[in-house]
C-alpha positions in Angstrom: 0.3 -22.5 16.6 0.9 -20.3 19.0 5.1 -20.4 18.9 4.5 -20.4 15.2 2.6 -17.6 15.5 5.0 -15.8 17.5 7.8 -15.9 15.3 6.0 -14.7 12.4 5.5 -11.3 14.2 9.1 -11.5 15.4 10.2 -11.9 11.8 7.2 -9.3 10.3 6.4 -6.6 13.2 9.9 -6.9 15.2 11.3 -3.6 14.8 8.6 -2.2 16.8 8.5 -4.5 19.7 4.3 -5.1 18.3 4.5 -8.5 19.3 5.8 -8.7 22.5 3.0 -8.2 24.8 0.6 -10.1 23.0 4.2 -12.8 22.6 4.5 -12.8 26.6 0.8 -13.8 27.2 0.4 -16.9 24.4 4.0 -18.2 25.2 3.1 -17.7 29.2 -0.1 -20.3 28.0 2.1 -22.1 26.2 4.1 -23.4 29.1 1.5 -23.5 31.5 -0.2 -26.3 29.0 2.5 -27.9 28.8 3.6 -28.1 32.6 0.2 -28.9 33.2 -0.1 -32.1 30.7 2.8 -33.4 32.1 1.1 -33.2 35.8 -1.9 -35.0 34.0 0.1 -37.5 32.2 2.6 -38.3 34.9 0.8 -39.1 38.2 3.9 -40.0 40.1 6.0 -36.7 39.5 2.7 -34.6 40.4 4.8 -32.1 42.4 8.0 -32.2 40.5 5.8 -30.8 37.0 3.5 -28.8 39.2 6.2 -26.3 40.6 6.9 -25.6 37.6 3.0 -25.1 36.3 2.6 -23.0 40.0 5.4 -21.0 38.5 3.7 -20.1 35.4 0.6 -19.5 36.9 2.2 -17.2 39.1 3.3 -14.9 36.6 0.3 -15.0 34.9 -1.9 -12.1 36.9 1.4 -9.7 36.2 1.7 -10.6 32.4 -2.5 -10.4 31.7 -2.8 -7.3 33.7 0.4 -5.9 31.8 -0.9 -6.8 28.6 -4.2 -5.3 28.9 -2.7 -1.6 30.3 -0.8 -1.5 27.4 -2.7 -3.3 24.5 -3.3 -0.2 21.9 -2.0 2.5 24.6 0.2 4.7 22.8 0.6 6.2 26.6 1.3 2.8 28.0 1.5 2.5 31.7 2.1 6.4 32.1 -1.4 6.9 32.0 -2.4 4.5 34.4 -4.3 4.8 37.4 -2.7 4.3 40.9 -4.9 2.1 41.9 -3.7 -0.6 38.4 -0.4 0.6 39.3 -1.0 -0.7 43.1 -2.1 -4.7 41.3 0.5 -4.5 38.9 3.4 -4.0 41.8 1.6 -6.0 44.0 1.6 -8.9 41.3 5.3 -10.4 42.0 3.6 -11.9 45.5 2.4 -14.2 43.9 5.8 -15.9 42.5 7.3 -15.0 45.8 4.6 -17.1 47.5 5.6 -20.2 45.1 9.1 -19.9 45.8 8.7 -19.9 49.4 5.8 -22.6 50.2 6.4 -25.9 49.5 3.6 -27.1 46.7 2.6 -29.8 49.2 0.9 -26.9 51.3 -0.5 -25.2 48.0 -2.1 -28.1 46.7 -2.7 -32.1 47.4 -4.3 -35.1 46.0 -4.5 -38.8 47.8 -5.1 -40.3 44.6 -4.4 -38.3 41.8 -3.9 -40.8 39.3 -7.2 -42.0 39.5 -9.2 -38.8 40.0 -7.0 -36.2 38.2 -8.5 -33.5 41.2 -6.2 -31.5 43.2 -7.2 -30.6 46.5 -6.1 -26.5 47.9 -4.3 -26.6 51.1 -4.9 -22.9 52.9 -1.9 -21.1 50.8 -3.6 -23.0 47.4 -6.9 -21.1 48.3 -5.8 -17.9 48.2 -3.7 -18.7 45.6 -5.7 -19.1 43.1 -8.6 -16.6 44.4 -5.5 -13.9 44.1 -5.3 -14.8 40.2 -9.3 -14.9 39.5 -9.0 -11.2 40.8 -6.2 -10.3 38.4 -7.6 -12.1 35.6 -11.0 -9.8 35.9 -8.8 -6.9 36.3 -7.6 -7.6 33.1 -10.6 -8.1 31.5 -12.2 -5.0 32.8 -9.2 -3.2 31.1 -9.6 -4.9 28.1 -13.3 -4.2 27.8 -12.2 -0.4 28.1 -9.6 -0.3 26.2 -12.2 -1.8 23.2 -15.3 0.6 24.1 -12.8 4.1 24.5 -11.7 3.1 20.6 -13.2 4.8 17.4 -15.4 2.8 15.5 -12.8 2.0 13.1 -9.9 1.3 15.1 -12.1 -1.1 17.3 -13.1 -3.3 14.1 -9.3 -3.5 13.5 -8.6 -4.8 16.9 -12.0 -6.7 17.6 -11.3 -10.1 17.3 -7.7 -10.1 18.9 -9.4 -8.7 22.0 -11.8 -11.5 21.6 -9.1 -13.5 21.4 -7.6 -13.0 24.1 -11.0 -12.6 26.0 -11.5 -16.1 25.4 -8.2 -17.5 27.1 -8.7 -15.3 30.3 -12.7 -16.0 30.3 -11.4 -20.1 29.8 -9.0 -19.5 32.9 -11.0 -18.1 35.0 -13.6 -20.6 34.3 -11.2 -23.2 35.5 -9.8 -21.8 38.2 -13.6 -20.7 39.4 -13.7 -24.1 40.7 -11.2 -23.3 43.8 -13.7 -20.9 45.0 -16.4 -23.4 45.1 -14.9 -26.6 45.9 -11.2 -25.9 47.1 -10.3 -28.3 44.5 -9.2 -28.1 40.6 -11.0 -30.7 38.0 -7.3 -31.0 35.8 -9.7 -33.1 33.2 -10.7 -29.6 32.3 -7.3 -28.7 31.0 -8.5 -29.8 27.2 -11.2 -26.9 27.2 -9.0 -24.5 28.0 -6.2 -25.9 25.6 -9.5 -25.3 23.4 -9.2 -21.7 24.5 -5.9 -21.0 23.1 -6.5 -22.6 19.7 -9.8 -20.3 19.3 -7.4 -17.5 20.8 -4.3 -18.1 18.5 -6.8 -18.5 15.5 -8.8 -15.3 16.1 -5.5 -12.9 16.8 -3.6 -14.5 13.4 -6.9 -13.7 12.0 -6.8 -9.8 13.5 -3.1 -9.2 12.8 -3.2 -10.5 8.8 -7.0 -9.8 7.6 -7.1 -6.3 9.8 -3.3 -5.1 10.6 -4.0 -5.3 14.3 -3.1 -2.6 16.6 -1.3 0.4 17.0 2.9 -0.2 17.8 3.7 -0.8 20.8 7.1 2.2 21.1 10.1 0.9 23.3 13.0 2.3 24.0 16.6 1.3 23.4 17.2 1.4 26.9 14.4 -0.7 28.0 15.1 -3.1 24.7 19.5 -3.7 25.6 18.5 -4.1 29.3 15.8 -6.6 28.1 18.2 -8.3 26.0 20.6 -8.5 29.4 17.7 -9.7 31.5 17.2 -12.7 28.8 21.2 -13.4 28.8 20.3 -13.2 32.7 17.5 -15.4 32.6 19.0 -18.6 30.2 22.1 -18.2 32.5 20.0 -19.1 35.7 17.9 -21.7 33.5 21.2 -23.1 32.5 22.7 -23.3 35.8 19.5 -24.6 37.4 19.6 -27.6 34.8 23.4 -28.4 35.7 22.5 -29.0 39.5 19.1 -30.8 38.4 21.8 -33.0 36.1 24.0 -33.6 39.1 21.2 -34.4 40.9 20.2 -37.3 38.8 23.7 -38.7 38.6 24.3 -38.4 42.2 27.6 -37.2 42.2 28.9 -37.3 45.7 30.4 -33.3 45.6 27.4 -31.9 43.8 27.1 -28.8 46.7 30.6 -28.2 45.9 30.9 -28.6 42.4 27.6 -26.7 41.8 29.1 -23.8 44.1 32.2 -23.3 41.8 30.3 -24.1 38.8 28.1 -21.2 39.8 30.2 -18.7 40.6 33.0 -19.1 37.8 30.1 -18.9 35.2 29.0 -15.7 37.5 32.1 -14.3 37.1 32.4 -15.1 33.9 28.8 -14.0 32.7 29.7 -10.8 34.7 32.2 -9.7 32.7 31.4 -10.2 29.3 28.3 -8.0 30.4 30.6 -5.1 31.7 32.5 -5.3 28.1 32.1 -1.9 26.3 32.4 -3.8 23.2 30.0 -6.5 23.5 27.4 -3.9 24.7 28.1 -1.6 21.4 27.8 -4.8 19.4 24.5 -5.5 20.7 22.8 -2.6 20.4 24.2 -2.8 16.9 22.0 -6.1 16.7 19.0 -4.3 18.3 19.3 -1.4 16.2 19.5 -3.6 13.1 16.6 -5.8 13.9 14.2 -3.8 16.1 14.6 -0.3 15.1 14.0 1.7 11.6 16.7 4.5 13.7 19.7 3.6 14.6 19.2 6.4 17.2 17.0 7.7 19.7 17.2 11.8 18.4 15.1 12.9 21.2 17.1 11.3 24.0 20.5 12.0 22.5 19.6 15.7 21.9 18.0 16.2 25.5 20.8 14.1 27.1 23.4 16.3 25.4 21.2 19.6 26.1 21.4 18.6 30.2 24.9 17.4 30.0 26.7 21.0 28.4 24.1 23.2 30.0 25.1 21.5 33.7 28.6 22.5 33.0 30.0 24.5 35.7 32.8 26.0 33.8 34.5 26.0 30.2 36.9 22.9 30.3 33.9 20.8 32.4 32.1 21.9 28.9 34.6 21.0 26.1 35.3 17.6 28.9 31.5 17.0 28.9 31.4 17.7 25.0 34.1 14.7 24.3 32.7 12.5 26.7 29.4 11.8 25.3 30.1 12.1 21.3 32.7 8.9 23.0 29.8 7.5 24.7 26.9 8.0 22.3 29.4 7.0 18.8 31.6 4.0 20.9 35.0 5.9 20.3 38.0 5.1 22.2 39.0 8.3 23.0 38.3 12.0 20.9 40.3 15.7 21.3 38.9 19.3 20.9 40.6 21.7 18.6 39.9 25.3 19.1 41.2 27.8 16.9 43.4 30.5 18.4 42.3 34.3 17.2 45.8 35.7 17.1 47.5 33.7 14.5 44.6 31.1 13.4 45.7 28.3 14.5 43.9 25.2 16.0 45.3 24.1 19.0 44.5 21.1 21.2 42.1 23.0 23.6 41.2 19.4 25.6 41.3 15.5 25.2 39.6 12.6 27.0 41.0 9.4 27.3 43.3 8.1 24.8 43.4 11.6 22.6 46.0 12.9 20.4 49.1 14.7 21.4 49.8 16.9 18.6 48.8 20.5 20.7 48.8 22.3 17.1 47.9 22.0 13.5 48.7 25.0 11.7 46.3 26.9 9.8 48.2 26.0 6.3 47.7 22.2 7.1 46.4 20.4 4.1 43.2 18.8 6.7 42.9 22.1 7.9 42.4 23.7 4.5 40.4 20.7 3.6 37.3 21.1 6.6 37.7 25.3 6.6 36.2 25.0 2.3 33.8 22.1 3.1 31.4 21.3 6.2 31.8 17.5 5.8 32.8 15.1 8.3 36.3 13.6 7.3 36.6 10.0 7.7 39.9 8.5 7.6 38.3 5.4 5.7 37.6 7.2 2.9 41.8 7.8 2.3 41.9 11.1 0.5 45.3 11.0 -0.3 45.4 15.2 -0.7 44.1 15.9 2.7 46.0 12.7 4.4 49.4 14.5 2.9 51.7 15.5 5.7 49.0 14.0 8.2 49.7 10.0 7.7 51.7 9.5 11.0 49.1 11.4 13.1 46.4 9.2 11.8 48.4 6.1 12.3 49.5 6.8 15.5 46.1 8.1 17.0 43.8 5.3 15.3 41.5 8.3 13.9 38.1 7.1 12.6 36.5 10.9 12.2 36.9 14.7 12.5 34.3 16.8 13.0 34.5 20.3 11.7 32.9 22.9 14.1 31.7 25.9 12.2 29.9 29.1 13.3 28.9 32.0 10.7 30.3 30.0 7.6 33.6 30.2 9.4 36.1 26.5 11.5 35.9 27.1 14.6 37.7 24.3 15.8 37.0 20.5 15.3 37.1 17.3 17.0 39.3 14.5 16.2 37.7 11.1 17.3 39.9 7.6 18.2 39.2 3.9 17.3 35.7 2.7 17.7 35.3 0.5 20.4 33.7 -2.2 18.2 36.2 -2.4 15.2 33.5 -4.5 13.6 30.7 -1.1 13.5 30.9 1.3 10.5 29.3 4.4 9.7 26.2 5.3 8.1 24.2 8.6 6.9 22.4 8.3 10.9 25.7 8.7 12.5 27.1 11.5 10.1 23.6 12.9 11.1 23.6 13.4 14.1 27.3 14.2 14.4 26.8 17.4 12.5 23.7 18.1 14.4 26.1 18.0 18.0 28.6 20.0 15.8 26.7 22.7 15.6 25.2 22.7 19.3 28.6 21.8 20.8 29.9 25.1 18.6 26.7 27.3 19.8 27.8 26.1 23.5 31.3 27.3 23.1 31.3 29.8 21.7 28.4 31.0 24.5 30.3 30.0 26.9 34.1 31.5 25.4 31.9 34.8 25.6 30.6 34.4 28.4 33.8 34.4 30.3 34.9 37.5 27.8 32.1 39.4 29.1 33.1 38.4 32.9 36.8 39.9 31.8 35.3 42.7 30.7 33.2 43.5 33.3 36.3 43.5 35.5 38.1 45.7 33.5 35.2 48.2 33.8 34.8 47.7 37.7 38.8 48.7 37.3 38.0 51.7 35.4 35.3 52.6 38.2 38.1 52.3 41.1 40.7 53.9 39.2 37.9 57.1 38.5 36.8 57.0 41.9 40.9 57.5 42.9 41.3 60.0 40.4 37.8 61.5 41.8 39.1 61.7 45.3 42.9 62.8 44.3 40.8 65.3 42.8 39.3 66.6 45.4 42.6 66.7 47.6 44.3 68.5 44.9 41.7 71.4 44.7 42.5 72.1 48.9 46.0 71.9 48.1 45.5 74.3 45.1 43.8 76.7 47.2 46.0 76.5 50.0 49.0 77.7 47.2 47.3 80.3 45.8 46.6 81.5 49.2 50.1 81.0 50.5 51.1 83.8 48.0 50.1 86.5 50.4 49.2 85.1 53.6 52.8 82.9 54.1 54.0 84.9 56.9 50.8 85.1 58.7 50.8 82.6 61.9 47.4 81.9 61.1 47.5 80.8 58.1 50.3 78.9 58.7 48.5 77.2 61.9 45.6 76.4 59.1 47.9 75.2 56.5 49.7 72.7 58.6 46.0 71.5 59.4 45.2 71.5 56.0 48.0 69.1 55.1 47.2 67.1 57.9 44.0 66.5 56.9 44.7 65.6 53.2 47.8 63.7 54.3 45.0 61.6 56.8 42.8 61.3 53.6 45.2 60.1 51.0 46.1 57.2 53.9 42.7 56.3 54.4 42.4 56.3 50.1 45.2 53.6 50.7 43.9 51.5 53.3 40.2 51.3 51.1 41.9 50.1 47.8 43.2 47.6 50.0 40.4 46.1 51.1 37.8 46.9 48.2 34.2 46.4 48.9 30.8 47.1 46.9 29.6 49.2 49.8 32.0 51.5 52.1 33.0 49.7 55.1 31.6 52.5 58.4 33.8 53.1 61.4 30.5 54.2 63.0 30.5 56.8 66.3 28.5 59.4 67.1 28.8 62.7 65.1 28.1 66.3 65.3 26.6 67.1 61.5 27.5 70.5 62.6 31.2 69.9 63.8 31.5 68.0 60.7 30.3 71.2 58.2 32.5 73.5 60.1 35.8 71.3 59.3 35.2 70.9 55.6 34.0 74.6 55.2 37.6 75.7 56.8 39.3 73.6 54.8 37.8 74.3 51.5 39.1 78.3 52.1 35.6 79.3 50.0 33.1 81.5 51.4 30.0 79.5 52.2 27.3 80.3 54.4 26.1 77.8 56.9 23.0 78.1 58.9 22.6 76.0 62.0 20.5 75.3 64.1 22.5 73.8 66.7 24.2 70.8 67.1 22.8 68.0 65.7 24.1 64.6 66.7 23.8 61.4 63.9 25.3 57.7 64.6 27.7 57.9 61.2 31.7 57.9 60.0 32.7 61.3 60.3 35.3 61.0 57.4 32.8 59.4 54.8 30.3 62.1 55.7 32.8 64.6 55.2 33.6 63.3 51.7 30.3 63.7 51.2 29.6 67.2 52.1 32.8 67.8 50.0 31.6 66.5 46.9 28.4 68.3 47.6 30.2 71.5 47.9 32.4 71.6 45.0 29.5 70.2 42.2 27.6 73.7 44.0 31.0 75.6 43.1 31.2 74.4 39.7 27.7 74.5 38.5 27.3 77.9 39.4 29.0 81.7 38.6 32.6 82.6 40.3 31.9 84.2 43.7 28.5 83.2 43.9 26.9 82.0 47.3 26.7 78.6 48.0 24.5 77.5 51.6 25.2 75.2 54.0 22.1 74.1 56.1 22.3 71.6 59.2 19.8 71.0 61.1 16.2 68.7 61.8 14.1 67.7 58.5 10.5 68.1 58.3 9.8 64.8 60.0 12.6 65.6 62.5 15.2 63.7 61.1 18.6 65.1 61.1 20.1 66.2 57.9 22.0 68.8 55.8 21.3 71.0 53.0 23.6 72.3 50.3 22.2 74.8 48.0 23.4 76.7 44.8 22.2 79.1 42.3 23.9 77.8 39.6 22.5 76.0 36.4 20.7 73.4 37.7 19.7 70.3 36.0 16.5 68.7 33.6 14.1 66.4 34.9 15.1 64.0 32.6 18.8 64.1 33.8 17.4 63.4 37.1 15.6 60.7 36.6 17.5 58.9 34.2 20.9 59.7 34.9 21.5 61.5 38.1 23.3 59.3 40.4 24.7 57.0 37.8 28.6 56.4 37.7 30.0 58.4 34.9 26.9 60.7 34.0 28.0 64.2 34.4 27.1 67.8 33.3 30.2 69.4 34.1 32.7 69.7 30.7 35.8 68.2 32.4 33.7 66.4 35.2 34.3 62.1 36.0 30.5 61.8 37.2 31.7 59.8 40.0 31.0 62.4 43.0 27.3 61.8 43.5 27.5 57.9 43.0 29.9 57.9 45.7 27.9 60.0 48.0 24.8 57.9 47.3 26.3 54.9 47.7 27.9 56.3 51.4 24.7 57.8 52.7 22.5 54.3 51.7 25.8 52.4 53.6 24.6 54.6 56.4 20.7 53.7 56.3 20.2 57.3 55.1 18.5 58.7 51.5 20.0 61.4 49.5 16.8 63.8 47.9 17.5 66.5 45.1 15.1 69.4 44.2 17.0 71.2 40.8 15.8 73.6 38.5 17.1 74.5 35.3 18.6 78.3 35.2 17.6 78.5 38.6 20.0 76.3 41.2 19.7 73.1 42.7 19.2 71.8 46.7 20.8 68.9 47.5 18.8 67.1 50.7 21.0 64.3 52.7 18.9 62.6 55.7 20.9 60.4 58.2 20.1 58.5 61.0 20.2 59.9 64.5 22.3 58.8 67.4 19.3 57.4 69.0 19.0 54.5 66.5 21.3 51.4 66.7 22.5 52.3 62.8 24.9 48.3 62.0 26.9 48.8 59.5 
């Protein structure tokens, strides 16, 4: 009744894996009545049937305690406590302890054929103690599992539980009798034989009267490596009853024989397992016959979500794109098509494995036409002779199966040509076209993210290009404005000593500055690179106010020393200087102040009475490359000066009025602190 049984939900409920934890437990009793009978029956091979009864006994505390974490869990084991989780790893002790003590020290009977009692060695004892504990456990889980149900899902399930109830209560009953007389009465055997019939009768009873329980969900992964495990398991069986054979016919090389009988069926076992096309064929067989998907959507579409976002560049992606539609659809080998934005082309952009070697189809190609007017996956099967003009040799030489458009804003992006299928004997159905449009669309998302991505990364260079090339042109500027001077001056002063004496110097200087402009493009950094010594703010004040040939008036207060690069301060005073110049009237005053701040910090001033500037221009944009005033002006002058003095450890303050004149404040370190660059 019981195999019957079995097959009945294998045939009715087998899709959804109902049956087989309830399946486990009755085919588990199954064999343990059986081994057990034969013990009964056959006196003489006590311990040749009772290893293999020990053996099914041993598995029993995993498979009842299994069963009842699971029964009508929709969370399964995930929800189960540690310490269930603790028994149901601990539970495989109990097999290892048959495997490695002889059943003489488990159990033991002088006269079995006239008592029918085994006697428990020590190892027998706690044997069988071990599985009255597990067989509670499973109980108590049961009994919760029935009293945490609603009133109408328990009286759908009530009498399978029962059921079931029954044939742990009966076993327990029996094996009660090894903690009270270290001994089993096997006359007892028919009760619990009893047990299953009530058991198989009340759970056919729940399943067809009441619809039994709720699916039990498992997953493709867990069913194929099942499915291997069982392969596994008849292999060992199989291999097991070959030596017992040779045992029985004595043959005088068994060890030998059974060696290389062994490990040539290993071998060979081994790889038809690793054979890509025997494992697409049976998870065709388990998607058939267990499953109302043919795929898993939430674990393809997470899979494939981890896969392209842990790409670490743009080929990795369109590599990592190929590779799974390959792995998840059993294709031979697959190549991307991107289309090329300067004469709309598609050319072959990547290609894994086996993929074609055509690099281009043109834009006028008949297939090409054919996917740009419809978003339908073209399969060769189908033999559209319009589309296949002009194309036959390519699919004939590349054993094409599919191609996937890849469209973005109602517009072919590209597509992916896919090879062979690994299992010539699969076809396609409305699942796989499915979910190959759905990856369509997310693999054409990712890349065309991604293609922008590295656009923007372009682009961003270009403008950190620009910023260089203003901050030259800011500083040839600058140079060009002393020279200017120094020519307009020349006019009248040429013959004058001294102005020759400050000429020379003033080419010296901007000669000195254009080499140092050099030597920094060469070695471009995001901050200045210091040549720190110590500096005399007022030394510094005096140089560029001589060499700018304006009147300025400074006010010092003595010298004041600062831990800094002379020529970077410099170009800061500089641009200080000339922003003064041009914000305000021709001839007006501009001041120079160096000297100690108000928390005695050295620092210099520059003040104007020019224009000034809004409070909204110095909050938002003062400071900010290319953000400017001035009509003809780069807006490069006081980035640069911020980002020198902040090199430096210093802070660069403003106070500005409109109509009024502005104060520029720079602070810088003293000598006295250990300033690192």
């Amino acid at each position: 009744m019981a195999l019957g049984f079995c097959f009945f939900l294998f045939i009715k409920e087998g899709r959804s894996f109902r049956f087989l934890a309830i399946a486990a437990l009755l085919l588990l009793y199954c064999q343990l009545e059986v081994f057990d009978l034969l013990v009964y029956f056959n006196p003489h091979e006590l311990f040749f049937w009772k290893r293999f009864s020990l053996i099914c006994e041993s598995l029993l505390p995993f498979v009842a305690l299994l069963f009842s974490l699971t029964f009508y869990r929709s969370s399964g084991l995930r929800n189960a406590g540690w310490f269930s989780r603790a028994f149901l790893v601990l539970a495989p002790l109990f097999l290892f302890l048959v495997i490695i003590v002889d059943p003489e020290k488990i159990i033991f009977s002088p006269d079995f054929a006239e008592e029918k009692i085994l006697f428990l060695g020590q190892w027998g004892f706690f044997f069988y103690i071990g599985i009255m504990v597990y067989l509670t456990l499973a109980l108590v889980m049961l009994e919760r599992t029935l009293m945490s149900l609603a009133v109408h899902e328990r009286w759908s399930i009530k009498f399978e539980i029962i059921g079931v109830g029954v044939l742990l209560a009966s076993s327990l009953i029996f094996y009660s009798q090894s903690l009270l007389y270290r001994s089993l009465d096997m006359t007892l055997l028919f009760t619990r034989s009893l047990a299953l019939l009530i058991a198989v009768a009340l759970i056919i009873f729940s399943r067809i009267k009441r619809g039994g329980g709720n699916p039990i969900a498992v997953s493709r992964g867990v069913a194929f490596q099942s499915f291997v495990v069982l392969a596994l398991s008849l292999y060992l069986v199989g291999l097991g009853l070959v030596g017992e054979g040779m045992r029985y016919l004595d043959v005088s090389f068994q060890k030998n024989f059974f060696i290389i009988i062994g490990m040539l069926s290993g071998l060979a076992v081994l790889v038809v397992f690793l054979s890509e096309n025997l494992r697409r064929k049976i998870n065709v067989f388990l998607q058939k016959n267990f499953f109302r998907n043919k795929f898993d959507y939430r674990r393809q579409w997470l899979e494939f979500t981890r896969r392209i976002s842990g790409a670490a560049s743009y080929d990795q992606l369109q590599r990592m794109i190929l590779t799974f539609f390959c792995e998840t659809f059993g294709f031979v080998g697959a190549t991307l098509y991107l289309k090329d934005d300067t004469n709309g082309d598609y050319v072959r952009a990547t290609r894994f494995r086996i993929g074609a070697d055509q690099a281009v189809f043109r834009k006028d190609n008949a297939l090409v036409c054919y996917l740009e007017k419809r978003d339908w996956i073209f399969s060769v099967a189908d033999r559209e002779v319009e589309e296949m003009s002009g194309n036959e040799a390519f699919f004939a030489e590349y054993e094409v199966s599919l191609m996937v458009p890849l469209r973005f804003a109602g517009k072919l992006e590209g597509f992916v040509v896919c090879g062979r299928l690994i299992n010539s004997g699969e076809s396609f159905t409305y699942e796989d076209f499915d979910l190959l449009r759905v990856l369509a669309r997310q693999t054409t998302s990712a890349i065309i993210t991604r293609r922008l991505s590295e656009e923007l990364v372009a682009s961003r260079e270009l403008v950190a290009m620009g910023k260089v090339s203003a901050f030259v042109m800011h500083d040839l500027k600058n140079q060009v404005s002393s020279l200017s001077l120094m020519v307009e001056n020349a006019v009248d002063y040429i013959d004058d000593p001294e102005f020759q004496e400050d000429m020379l110097e003033t080419l010296t200087g901007t000669v000195d500055k254009m080499k140092n402009l050099i030597a920094r493009l060469k070695n471009l950094r995001e901050k200045p690179e210091l040549n720190l010594a110590e500096v005399d703010l007022l030394e510094v004040a005096e140089r560029v106010i001589k060499n700018l040939g304006r009147e300025v008036e400074l006010v010092k207060d003595g010298p004041v020393l600062v831990q800094a690069d002379r020529e970077e301060l410099a170009t800061v005073l500089l641009n200080l200087l000339l922003n003064a110049f041009d914000a305000g009237l021709e001839n007006q005053l501009v001041v120079v102040t160096v000297g100690l701040g108000e928390g005695g910090e050295p620092c210099f001033k520059v003040s104007d009475r020019g224009c000034g500037m809004s409070v909204d221009f110095i909050e938002n944009r003062l400071f900010r490359a290319f953000s400017t005033t001035k009509k003809k002006g780069l807006g490069i002058g006081l980035y640069q000066c911020k980002q020198i003095i902040e090199a430096h450890g210093g802070r660069i303050e403003v106070e500005s009025e409109l109509g009024v004149g502005t104060t520029f404040v720079v602070t810088v370190q003293s000598s006295e602190f250990n300033v690192q660059s």
